[in-house]
N, C-alpha and C positions, 0 to 999 in steps of 0.2 A: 892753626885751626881756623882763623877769620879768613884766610884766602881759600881753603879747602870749604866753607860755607857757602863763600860766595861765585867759585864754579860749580858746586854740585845745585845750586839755586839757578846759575847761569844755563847748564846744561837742563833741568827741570822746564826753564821757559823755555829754550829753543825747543826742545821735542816738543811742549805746547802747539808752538806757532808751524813746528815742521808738519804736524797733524791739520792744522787748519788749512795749509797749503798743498796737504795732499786729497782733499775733499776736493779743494778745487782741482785741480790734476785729474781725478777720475771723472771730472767731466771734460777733460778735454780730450779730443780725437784721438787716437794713433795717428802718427805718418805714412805716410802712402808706404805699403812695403813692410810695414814694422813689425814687430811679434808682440812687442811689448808697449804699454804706452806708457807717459810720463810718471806716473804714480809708483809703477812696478818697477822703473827705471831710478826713481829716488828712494825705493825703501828697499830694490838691491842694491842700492850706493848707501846708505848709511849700514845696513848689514856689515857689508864688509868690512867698513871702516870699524864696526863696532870691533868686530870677530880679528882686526889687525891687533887689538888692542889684549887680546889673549895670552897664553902661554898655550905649548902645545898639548897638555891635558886639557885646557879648557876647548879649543880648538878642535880637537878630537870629540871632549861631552856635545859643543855644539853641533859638530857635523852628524854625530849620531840621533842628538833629539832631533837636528834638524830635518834628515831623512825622513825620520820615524810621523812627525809631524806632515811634514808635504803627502806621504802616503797614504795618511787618513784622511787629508783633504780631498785627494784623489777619488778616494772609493767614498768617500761624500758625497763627491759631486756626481761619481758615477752613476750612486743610486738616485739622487734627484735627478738627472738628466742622462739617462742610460744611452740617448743617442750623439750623447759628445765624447771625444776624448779629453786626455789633459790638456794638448793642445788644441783644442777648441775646432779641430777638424773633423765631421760627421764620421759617424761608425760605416754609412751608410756606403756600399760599393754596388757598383753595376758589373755583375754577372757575365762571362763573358758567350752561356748558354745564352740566348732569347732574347737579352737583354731583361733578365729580371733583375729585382733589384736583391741584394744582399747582405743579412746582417749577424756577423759573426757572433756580439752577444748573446742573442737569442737561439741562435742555431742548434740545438739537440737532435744528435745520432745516435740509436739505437740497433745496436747490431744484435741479430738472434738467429740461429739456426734452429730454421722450421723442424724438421725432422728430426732433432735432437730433444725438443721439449714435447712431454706427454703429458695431457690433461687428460682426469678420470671423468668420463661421462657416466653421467648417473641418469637413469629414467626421471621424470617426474612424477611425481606420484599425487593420487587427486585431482584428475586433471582427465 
């Protein structure tokens, strides 16, 4: 029990100090090229390493909340910044008419056949 005290103490500081050195991390650049920068690169390295430490039911509950989670950050983000993706490349396309520009989330089409919809016209009365 005294050695199971003092790595569950052991592992409470490292995540500490893994936290303080991931503030610093997100202020540091990407690499020329990169997708990811150091912060997102060390808290998918410890994910995994966590998620080795599973059985395959756990493994499984993880992959599922973990989807379920990424998605709602997704459509988070969306709504705060409608003109991003997840990967962080613009919504925005150039049209290959005119060169306008073009944006798919916005875009609503309305299709109606004119002559198929009747509206009753009524006089005005009073008037």
């Amino acid at each position: 029990m005294k050695e199971f005290t003092k790595s569950m103490f052991g592992c409470s500081l490292a995540l500490s100090l893994f936290a303080m050195k991931q503030m610093a991390n997100v202020l540091t650049p990407r690499e020329r090229g990169e997708h990811r920068g150091p912060a997102t690169k060390a808290f998918d390295s410890v994910t995994q390493c966590t998620k080795g430490q599973f059985g395959s039911t756990l493994q499984s509950t993880f992959s599922a909340m973990n989807n379920l989670q990424r998605g709602v950050v997704d459509l988070m983000f969306g709504m705060l910044f409608p003109w991003t993706l997840p990967g962080g490349r613009r919504r925005e396309k150039r049209s290959v008419e005119a060169g306008k520009r073009y944006y798919p989330a916005r875009e609503t089409v309305i299709y109606a056949d004119i002559e198929s919809v009747s509206v009753p016209v009524r006089p005005l009365s009073g008037f």
